[in-house]
ZATI-434439 format. One record per residue (C-alpha): residue number from 1; residue in one letter; chain; x, y, z. Coordinates in pm, 1 decimal. Example, Ala and Ser with C-alpha at 12.3 -4.5 7.8 and 13.67 -1.06 7.14 Angstrom:
<pts>
{1,'a','A',{1230.0,-450.0,780.0}}
{2,'s','A',{1367.0,-106.0,714.0}}
</pts>
This chain:
<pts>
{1,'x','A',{-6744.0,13760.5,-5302.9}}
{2,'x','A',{-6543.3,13534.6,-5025.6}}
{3,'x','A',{-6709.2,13521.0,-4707.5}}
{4,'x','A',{-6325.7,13612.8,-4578.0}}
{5,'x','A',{-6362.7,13932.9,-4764.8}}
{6,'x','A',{-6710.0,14013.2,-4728.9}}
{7,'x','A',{-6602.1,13996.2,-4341.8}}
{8,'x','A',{-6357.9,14239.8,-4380.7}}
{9,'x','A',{-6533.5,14497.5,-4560.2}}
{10,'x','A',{-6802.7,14483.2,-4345.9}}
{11,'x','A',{-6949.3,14768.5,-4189.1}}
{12,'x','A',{-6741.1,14990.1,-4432.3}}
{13,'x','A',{-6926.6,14952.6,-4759.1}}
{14,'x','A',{-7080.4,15308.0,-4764.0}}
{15,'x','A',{-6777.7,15490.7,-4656.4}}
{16,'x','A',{-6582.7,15310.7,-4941.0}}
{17,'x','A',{-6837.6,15392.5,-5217.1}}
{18,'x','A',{-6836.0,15741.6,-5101.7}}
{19,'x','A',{-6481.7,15788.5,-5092.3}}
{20,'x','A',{-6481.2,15612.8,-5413.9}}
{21,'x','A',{-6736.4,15854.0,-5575.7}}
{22,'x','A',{-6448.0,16163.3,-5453.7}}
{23,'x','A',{-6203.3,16033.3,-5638.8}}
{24,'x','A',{-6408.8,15975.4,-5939.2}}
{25,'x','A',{-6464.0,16339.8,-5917.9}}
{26,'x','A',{-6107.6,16410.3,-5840.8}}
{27,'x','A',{-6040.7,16220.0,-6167.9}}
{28,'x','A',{-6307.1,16407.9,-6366.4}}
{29,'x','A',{-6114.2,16765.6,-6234.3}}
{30,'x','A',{-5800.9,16629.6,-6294.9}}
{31,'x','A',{-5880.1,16586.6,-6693.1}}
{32,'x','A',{-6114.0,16801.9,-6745.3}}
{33,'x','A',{-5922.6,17126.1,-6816.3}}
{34,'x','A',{-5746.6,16864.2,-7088.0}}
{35,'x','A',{-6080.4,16808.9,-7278.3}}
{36,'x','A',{-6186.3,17190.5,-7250.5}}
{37,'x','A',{-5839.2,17305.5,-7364.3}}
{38,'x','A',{-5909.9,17336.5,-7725.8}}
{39,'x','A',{-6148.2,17566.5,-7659.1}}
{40,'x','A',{-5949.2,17758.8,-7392.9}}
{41,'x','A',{-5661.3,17805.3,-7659.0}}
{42,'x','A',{-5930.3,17919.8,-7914.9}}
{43,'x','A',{-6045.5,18167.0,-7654.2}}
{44,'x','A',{-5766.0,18332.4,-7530.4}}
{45,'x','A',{-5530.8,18309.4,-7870.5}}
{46,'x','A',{-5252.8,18091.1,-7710.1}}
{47,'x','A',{-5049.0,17837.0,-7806.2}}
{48,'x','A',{-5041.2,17437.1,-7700.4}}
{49,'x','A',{-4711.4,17534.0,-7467.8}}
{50,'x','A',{-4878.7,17846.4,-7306.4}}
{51,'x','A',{-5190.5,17682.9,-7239.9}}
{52,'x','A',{-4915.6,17372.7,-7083.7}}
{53,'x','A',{-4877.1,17598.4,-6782.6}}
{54,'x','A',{-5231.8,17569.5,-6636.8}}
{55,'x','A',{-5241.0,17185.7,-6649.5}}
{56,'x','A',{-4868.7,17152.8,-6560.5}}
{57,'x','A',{-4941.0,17391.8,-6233.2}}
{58,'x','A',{-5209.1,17130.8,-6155.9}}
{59,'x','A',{-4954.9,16881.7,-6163.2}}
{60,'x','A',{-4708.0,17065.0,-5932.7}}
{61,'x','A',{-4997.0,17114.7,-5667.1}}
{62,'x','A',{-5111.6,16777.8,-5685.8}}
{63,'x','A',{-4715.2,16602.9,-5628.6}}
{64,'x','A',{-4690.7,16872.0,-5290.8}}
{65,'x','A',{-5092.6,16764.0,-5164.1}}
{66,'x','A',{-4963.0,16441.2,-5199.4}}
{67,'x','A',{-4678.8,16469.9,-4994.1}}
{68,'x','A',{-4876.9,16693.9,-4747.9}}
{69,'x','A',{-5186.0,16509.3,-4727.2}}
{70,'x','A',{-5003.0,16154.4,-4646.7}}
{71,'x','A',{-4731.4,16322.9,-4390.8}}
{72,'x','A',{-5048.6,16494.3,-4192.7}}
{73,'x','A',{-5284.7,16237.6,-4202.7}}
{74,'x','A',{-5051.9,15996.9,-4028.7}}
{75,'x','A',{-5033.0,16284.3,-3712.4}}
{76,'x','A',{-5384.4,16354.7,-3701.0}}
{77,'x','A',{-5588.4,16114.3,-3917.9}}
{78,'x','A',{-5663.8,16088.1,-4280.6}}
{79,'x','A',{-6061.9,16101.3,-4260.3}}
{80,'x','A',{-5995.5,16496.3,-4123.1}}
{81,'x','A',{-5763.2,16519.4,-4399.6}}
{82,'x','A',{-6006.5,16366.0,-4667.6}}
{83,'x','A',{-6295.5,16562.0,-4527.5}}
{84,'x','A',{-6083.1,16943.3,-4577.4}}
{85,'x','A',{-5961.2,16853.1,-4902.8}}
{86,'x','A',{-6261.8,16763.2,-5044.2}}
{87,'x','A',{-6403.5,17113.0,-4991.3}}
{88,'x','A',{-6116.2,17298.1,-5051.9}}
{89,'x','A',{-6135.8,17107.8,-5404.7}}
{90,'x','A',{-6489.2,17177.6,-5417.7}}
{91,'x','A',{-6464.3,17575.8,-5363.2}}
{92,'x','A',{-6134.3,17539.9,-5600.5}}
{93,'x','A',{-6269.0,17374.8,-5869.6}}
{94,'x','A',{-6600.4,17611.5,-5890.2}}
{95,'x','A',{-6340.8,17950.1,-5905.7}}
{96,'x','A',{-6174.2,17783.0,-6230.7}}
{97,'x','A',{-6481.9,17909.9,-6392.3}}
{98,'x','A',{-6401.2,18250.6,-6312.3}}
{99,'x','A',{-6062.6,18274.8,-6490.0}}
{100,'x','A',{-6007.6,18496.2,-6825.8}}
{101,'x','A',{-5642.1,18458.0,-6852.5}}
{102,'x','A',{-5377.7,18187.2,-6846.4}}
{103,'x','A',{-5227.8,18366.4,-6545.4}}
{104,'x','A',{-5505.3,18311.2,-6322.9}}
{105,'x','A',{-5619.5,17963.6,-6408.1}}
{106,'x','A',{-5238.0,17830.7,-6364.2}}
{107,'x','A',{-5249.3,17971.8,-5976.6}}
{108,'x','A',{-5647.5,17824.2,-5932.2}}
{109,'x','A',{-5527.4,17494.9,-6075.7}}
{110,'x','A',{-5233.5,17533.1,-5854.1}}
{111,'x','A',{-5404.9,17511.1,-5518.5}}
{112,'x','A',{-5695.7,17292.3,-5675.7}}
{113,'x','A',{-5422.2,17043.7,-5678.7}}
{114,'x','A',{-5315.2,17057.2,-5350.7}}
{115,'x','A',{-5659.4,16955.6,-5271.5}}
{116,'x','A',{-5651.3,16669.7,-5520.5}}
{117,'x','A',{-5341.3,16590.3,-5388.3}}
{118,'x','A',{-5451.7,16581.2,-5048.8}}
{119,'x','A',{-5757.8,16398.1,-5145.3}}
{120,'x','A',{-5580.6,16108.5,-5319.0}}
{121,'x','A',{-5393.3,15982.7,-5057.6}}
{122,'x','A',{-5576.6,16034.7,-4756.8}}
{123,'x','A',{-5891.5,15841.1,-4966.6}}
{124,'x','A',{-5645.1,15503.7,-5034.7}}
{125,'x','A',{-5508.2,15513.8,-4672.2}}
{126,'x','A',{-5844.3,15621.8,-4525.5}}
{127,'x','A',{-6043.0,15306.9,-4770.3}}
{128,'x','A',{-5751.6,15044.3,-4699.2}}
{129,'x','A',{-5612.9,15108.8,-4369.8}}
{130,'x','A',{-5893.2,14898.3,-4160.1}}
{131,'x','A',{-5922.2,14573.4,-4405.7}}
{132,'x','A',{-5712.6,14315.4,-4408.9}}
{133,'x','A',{-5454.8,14262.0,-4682.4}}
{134,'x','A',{-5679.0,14068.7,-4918.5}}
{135,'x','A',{-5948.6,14391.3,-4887.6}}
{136,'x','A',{-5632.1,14634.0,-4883.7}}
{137,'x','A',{-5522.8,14452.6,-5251.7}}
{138,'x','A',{-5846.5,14420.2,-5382.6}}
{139,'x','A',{-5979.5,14756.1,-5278.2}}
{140,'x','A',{-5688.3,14974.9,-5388.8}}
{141,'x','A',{-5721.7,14816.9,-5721.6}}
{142,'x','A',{-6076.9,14893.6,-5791.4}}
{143,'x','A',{-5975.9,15248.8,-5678.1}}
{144,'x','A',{-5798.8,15254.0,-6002.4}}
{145,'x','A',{-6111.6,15265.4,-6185.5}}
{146,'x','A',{-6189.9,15611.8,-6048.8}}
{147,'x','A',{-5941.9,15817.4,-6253.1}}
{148,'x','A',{-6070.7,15699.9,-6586.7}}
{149,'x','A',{-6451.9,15716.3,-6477.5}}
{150,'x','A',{-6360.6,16085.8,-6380.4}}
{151,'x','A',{-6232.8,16112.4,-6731.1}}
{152,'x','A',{-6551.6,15933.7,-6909.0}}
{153,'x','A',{-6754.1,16122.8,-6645.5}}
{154,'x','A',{-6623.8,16449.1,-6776.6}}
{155,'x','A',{-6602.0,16346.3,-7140.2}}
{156,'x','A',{-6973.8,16371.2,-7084.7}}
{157,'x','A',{-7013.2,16701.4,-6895.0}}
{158,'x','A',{-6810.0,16844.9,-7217.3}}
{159,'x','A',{-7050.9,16702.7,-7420.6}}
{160,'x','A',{-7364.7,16802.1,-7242.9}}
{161,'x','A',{-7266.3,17151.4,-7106.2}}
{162,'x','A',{-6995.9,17323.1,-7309.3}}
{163,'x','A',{-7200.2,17384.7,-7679.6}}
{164,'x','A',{-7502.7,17536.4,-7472.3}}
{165,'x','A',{-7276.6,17701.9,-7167.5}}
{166,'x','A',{-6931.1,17723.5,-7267.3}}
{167,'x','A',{-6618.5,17576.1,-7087.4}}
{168,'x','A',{-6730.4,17760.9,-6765.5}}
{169,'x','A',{-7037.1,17572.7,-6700.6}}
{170,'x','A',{-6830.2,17205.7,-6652.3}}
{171,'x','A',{-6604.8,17362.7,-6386.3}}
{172,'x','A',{-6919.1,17491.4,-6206.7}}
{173,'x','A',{-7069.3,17166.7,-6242.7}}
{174,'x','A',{-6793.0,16988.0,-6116.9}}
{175,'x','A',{-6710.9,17198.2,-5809.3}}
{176,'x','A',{-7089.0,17147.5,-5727.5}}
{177,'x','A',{-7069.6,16748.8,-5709.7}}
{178,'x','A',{-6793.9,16732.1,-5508.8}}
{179,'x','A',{-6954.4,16965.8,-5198.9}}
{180,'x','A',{-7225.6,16754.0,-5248.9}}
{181,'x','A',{-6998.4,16454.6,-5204.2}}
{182,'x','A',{-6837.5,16638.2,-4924.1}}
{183,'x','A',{-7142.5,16708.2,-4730.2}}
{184,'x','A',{-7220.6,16316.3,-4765.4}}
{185,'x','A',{-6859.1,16168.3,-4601.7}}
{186,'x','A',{-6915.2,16499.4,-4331.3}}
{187,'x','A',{-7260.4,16340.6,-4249.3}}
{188,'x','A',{-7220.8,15951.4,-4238.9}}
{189,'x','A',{-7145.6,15779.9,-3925.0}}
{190,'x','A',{-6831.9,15643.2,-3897.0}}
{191,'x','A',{-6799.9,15256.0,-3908.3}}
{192,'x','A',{-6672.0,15034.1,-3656.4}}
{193,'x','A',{-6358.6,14881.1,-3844.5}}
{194,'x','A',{-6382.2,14497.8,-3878.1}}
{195,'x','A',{-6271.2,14215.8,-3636.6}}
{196,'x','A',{-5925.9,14171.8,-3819.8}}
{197,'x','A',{-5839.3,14564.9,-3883.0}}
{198,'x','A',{-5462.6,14647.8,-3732.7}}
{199,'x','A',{-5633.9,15016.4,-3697.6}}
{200,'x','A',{-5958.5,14960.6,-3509.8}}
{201,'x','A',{-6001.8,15362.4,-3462.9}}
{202,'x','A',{-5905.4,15459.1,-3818.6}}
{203,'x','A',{-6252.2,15508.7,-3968.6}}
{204,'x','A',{-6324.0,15773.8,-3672.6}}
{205,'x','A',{-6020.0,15948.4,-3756.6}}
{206,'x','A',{-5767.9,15827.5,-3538.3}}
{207,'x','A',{-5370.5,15859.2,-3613.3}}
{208,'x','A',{-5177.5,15513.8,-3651.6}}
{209,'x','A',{-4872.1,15462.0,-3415.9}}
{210,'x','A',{-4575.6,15642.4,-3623.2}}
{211,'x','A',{-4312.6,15460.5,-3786.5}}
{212,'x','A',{-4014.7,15581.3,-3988.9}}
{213,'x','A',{-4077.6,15526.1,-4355.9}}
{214,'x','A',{-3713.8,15620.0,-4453.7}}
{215,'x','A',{-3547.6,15275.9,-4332.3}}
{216,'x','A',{-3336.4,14983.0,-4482.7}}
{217,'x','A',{-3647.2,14786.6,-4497.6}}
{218,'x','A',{-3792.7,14972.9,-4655.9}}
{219,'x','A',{-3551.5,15068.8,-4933.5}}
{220,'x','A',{-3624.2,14879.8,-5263.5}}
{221,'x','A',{-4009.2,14965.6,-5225.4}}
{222,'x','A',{-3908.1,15387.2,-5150.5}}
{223,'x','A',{-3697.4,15365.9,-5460.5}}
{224,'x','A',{-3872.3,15104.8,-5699.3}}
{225,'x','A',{-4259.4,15199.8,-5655.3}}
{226,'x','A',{-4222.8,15583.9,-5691.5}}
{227,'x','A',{-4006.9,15485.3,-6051.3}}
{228,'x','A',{-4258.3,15267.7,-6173.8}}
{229,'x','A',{-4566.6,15459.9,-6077.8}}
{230,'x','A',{-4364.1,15772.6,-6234.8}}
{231,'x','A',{-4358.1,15587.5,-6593.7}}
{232,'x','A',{-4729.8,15480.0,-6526.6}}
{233,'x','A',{-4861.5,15863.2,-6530.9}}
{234,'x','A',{-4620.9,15991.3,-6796.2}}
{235,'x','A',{-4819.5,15723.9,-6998.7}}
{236,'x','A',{-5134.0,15832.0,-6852.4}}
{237,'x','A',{-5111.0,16219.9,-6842.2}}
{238,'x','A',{-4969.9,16207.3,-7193.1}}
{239,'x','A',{-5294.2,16097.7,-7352.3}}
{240,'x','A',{-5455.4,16403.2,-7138.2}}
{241,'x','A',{-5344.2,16573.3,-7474.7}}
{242,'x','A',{-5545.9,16312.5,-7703.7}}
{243,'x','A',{-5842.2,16601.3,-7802.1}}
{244,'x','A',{-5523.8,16854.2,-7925.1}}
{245,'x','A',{-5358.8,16543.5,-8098.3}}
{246,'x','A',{-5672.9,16455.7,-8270.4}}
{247,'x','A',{-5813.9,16791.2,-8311.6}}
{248,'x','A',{-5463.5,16867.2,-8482.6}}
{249,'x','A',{-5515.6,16612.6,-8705.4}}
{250,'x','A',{-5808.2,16735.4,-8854.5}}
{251,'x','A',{-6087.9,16610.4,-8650.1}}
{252,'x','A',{-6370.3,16828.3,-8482.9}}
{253,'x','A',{-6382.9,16904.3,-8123.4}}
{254,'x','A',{-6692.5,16660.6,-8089.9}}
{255,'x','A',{-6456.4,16375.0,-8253.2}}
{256,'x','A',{-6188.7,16454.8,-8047.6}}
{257,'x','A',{-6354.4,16408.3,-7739.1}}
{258,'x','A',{-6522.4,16090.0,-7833.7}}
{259,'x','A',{-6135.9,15972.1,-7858.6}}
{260,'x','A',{-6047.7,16022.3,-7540.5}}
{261,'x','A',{-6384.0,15894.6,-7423.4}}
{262,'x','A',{-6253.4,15588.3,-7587.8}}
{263,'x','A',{-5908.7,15614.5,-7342.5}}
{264,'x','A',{-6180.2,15609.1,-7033.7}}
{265,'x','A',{-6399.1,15393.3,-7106.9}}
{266,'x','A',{-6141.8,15070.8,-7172.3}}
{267,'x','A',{-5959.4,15280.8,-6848.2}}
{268,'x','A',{-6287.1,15198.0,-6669.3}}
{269,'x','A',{-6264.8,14855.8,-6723.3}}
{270,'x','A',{-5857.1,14776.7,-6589.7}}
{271,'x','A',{-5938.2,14850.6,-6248.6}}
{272,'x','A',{-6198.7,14601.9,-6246.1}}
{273,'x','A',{-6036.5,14288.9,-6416.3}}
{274,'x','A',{-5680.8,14382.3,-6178.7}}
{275,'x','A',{-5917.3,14349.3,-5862.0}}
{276,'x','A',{-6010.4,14001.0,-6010.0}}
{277,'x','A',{-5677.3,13849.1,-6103.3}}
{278,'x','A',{-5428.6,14021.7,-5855.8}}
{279,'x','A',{-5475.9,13734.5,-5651.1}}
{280,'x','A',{-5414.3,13528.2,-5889.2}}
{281,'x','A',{-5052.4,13618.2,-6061.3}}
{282,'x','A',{-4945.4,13846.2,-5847.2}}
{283,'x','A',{-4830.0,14216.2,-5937.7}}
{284,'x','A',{-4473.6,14194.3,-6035.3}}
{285,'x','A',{-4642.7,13940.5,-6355.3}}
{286,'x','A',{-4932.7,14168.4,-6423.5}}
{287,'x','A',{-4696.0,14465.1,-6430.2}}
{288,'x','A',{-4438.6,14332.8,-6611.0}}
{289,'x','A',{-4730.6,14185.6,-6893.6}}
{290,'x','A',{-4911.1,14514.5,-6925.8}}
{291,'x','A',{-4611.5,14755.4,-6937.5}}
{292,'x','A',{-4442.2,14522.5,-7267.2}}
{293,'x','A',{-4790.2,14582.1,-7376.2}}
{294,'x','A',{-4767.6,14901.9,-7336.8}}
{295,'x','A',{-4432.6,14974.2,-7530.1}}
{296,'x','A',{-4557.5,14790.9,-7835.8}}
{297,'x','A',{-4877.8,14987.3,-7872.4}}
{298,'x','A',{-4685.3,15318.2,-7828.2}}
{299,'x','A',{-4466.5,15242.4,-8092.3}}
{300,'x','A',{-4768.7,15151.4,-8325.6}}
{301,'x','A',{-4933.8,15475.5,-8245.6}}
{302,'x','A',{-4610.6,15677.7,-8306.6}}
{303,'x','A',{-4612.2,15490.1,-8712.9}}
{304,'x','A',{-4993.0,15504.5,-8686.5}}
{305,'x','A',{-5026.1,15888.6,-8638.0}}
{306,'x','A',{-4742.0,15929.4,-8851.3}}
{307,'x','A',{-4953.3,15761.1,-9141.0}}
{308,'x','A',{-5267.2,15953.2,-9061.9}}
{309,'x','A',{-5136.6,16306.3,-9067.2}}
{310,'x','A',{-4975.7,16229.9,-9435.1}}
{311,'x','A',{-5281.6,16016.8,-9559.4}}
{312,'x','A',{-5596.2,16057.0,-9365.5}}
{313,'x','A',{-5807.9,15776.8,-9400.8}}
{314,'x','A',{-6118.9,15597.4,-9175.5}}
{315,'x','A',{-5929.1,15301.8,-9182.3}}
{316,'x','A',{-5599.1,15405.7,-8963.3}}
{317,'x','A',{-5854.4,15663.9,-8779.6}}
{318,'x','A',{-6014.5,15331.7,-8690.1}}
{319,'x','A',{-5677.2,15239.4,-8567.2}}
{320,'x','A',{-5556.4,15532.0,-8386.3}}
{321,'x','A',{-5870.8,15499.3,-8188.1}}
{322,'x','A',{-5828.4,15152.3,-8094.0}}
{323,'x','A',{-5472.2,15203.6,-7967.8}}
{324,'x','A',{-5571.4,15470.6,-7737.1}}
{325,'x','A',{-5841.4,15274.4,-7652.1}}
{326,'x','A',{-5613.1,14967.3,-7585.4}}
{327,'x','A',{-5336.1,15243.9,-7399.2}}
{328,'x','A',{-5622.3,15377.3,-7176.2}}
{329,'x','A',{-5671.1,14979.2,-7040.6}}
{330,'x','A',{-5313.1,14913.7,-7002.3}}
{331,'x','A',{-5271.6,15273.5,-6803.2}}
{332,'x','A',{-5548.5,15191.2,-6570.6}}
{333,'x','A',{-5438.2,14817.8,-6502.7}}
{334,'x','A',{-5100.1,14951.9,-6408.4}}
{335,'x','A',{-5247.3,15232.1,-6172.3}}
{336,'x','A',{-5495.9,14982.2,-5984.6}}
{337,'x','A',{-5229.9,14711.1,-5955.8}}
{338,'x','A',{-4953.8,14985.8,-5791.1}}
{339,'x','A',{-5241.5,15127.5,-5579.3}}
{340,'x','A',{-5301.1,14779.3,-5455.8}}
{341,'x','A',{-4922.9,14718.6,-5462.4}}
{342,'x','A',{-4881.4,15016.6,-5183.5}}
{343,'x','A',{-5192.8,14966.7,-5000.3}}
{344,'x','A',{-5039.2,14642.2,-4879.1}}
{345,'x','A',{-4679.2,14702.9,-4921.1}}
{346,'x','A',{-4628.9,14943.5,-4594.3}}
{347,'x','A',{-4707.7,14907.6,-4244.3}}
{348,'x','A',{-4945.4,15116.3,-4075.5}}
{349,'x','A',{-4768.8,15379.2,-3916.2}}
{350,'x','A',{-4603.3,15509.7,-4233.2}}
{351,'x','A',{-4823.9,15410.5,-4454.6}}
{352,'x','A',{-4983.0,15744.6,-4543.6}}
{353,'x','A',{-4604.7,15867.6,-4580.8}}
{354,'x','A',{-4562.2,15563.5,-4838.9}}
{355,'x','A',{-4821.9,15627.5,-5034.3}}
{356,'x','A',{-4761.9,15993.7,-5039.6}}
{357,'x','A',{-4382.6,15943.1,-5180.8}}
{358,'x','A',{-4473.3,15743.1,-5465.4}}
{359,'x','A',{-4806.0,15973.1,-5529.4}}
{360,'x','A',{-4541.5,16295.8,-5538.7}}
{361,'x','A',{-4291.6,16135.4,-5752.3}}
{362,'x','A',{-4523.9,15978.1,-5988.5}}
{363,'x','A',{-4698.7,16357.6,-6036.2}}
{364,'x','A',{-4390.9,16457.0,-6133.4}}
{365,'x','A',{-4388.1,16213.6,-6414.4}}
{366,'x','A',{-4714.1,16365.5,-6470.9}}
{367,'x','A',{-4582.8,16704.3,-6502.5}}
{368,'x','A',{-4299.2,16580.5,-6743.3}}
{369,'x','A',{-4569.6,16450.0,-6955.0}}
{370,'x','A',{-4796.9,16738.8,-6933.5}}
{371,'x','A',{-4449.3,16994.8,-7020.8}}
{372,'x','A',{-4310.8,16762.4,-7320.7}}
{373,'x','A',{-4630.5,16720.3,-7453.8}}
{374,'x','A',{-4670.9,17053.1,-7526.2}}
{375,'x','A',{-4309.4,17113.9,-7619.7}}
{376,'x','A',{-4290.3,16778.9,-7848.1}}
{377,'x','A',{-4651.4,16865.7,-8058.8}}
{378,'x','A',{-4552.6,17213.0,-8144.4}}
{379,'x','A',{-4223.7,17092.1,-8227.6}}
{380,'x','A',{-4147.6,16900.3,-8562.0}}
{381,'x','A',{-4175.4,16566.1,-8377.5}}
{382,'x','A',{-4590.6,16597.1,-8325.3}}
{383,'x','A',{-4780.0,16291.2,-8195.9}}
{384,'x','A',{-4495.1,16097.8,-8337.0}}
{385,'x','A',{-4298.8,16145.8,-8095.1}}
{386,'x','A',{-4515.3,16225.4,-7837.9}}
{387,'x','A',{-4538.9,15853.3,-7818.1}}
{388,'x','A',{-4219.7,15718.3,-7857.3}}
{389,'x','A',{-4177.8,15928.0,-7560.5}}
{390,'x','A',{-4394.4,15716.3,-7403.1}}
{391,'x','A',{-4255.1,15401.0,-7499.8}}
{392,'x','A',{-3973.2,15548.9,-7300.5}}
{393,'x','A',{-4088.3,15599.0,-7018.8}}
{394,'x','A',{-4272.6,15264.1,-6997.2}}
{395,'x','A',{-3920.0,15118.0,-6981.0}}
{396,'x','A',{-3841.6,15305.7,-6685.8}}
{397,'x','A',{-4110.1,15139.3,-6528.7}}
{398,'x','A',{-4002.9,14833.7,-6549.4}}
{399,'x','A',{-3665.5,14880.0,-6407.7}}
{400,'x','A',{-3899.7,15017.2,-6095.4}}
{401,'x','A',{-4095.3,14707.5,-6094.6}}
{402,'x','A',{-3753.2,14498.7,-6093.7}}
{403,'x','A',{-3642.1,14699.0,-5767.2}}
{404,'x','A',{-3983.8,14634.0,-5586.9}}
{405,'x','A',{-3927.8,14374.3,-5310.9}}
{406,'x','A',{-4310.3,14374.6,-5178.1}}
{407,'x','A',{-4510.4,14287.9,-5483.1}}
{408,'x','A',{-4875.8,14128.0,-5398.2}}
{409,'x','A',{-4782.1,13768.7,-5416.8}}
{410,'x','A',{-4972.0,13500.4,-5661.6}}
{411,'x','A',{-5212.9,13278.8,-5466.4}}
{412,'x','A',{-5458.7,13073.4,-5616.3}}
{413,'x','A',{-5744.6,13005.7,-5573.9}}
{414,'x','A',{-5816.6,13334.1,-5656.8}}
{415,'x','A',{-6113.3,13540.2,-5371.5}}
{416,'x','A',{-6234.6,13731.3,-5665.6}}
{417,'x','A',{-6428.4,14136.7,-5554.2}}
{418,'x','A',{-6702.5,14060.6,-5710.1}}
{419,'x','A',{-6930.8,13749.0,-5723.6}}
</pts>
């Protein structure tokens, strides 16, 4: 690690692996109906689109916590804002478990992601807002990683907990980690920020000065980051349906999972090589690389699937597995390099505003994903065109990372994170 950066994170190291570990849980909620939701169908006799309603309410709580949590963290603070959505996401989570009908678990997962919401961008702001730019970059990066090891997290809560307790045991499970997580950040003393920090007051909970986010100066990056970010999670939340793609291709529920612990685990590792190279080319090159990338493995899934379902063979099940795996790195490198991308890219007084804009419009990609996922695979499309959807949408983000006018420069030599 640079001394330059080890200087600006001191002091903060626990609060940042704490807030860390909530949004790894945040991630794990966030996908974890997905991976129970062939057994939630089974349960309650209801089809793919029904069953769409519960995840897509989710999504529609998490785009308005967004916008909530950044607009009233910048008047009173984002730690008090991290801290109350936290538990409310705790107690949220836990009263999943007690839902028998689709009805119910749409309005839970409703105000569970208002908390997520909330929780999301009060963590980046709350992480970032004391370091310098180098720590800002390099930190909201490696937050990234959290989203995907919620997902590989919860891939193995499925597999541990749901043959011997059912579905209801993981959200139990889940809402218990993050109290304890809670009661943790509630606990730890607040750090003095570093010599450096424009907010020397943040980590106790302090509001920034205000500034206007909505401003010429801000155009290109209120228009352009929110775009690209949007065609990000379309990609992302799309694959939340990989155990009903799989599973609808003949493979057991055990199988199925193991797929999509396939999209998390190469997930996992995006975060980590972005916070190494960021420095390096910069994010408008690593963007542009990884989202070409990501339109020619989308296509080769759609012919890929297409193959599978009329010929089922180990060889393109091979295949199919390795694309997802390859889509689940190319998602999370695109995610860590926009969250490092806005960590830097406002200035302090709006920055929780920022952040929250592109957060709600890129959940609304999500829930676009999460709808015409279930639309396209009970239509005659399937998977097919489930990813050529995709491919679409990838497109669109690189129109929004055309219109960006605050990408993380290139700089070399690269400060690496990590030594």
């Amino acid at each position: 690690m640079s001394s330059e950066l080890a200087h600006s994170l001191k002091g903060t190291y626990l609060v940042i692996a704490v807030v860390l570990l909530a949004l790894i849980l945040e991630g794990l909620d966030v996908q974890l109906l997905s991976m129970v939701g062939p057994k939630v169908i089974q349960e309650w006799q209801i089809s793919n689109s029904v069953f769409s309603q519960a995840l897509a309410s989710a999504v529609v709580g998490i785009a308005l916590g967004a916008a909530l949590g950044g607009w009233i963290g910048d008047h009173i603070g984002h730690r008090r804002v991290l801290l109350w959505s936290m538990f409310g996401c705790a107690v949220l989570t836990t009263l999943t478990a007690l839902t028998d009908n689709i009805f119910q678990m749409a309005t839970i997962r409703f105000f569970t992601g208002l908390a997520i919401g909330a929780t999301a961008t009060s963590a980046l702001v709350y992480m970032t807002q004391a370091l310098r730019p180098e720590g800002r970059a390099s930190v909201g990066a490696i937050s990234g990683a959290c989203g995907p090891a919620g997902g590989m997290l919860g891939s193995v809560v499925v597999l541990l907990i749901e043959p011997g307790h059912g579905w209801h045991a993981c959200f139990v499970a889940a809402g218990a980690a993050m109290f304890l997580t809670f009661v943790i950040l509630a606990i730890l003393p607040a750090p003095v920020a570093s010599i450096g920090s424009a907010l020397p007051g943040s980590f106790q909970g302090a509001a920034p000065t205000k500034t206007p986010l909505f401003t010429a100066e801000n155009r290109r990056i209120n228009v352009g980051a929110p775009l690209a970010f949007a065609g990000i999670t379309y990609m992302g939340y799309s694959f939340a349906w990989t155990p009903v793609i799989l599973t609808k291709a003949g493979l057991p529920l055990s199988e199925a999972v193991m797929g999509y612990l396939a999209f998390n685990v190469m997930a996992l590792l995006g975060p980590l090589v972005t916070s190494l190279v960021i420095g390096r080319v910069g994010t408008l090159r690593l963007m542009l690389t990884a989202f070409l990338a990501g339109i020619g493995t989308a296509v080769l899934l759609a012919n890929v699937v297409g193959l599978h379902q009329s010929d089922p063979s180990d060889g393109l099940r091979f295949v199919i597995y390795l694309g997802i795996g390859t889509m689940g790195a190319i998602s999370s490198i695109l995610a860590a390099a926009i969250n490092g991308l806005l960590a830097c890219g406002y200035e302090d007084g709006c920055r929780g505003r920022g952040i929250g804009l592109s957060l709600v419009v890129a959940r609304i990609g999500g829930l676009a994903a999460i709808v015409a996922g279930g639309m396209i695979l009970d239509s005659a499309f399937g998977p097919a065109g489930l990813f050529y959807v995709i491919a679409a949408a990838l497109v669109l983000g690189v129109f929004g990372c055309f219109i960006i006018d605050r990408h993380v420069p290139a700089r070399r030599p690269l400060a690496p994170v990590l030594a």
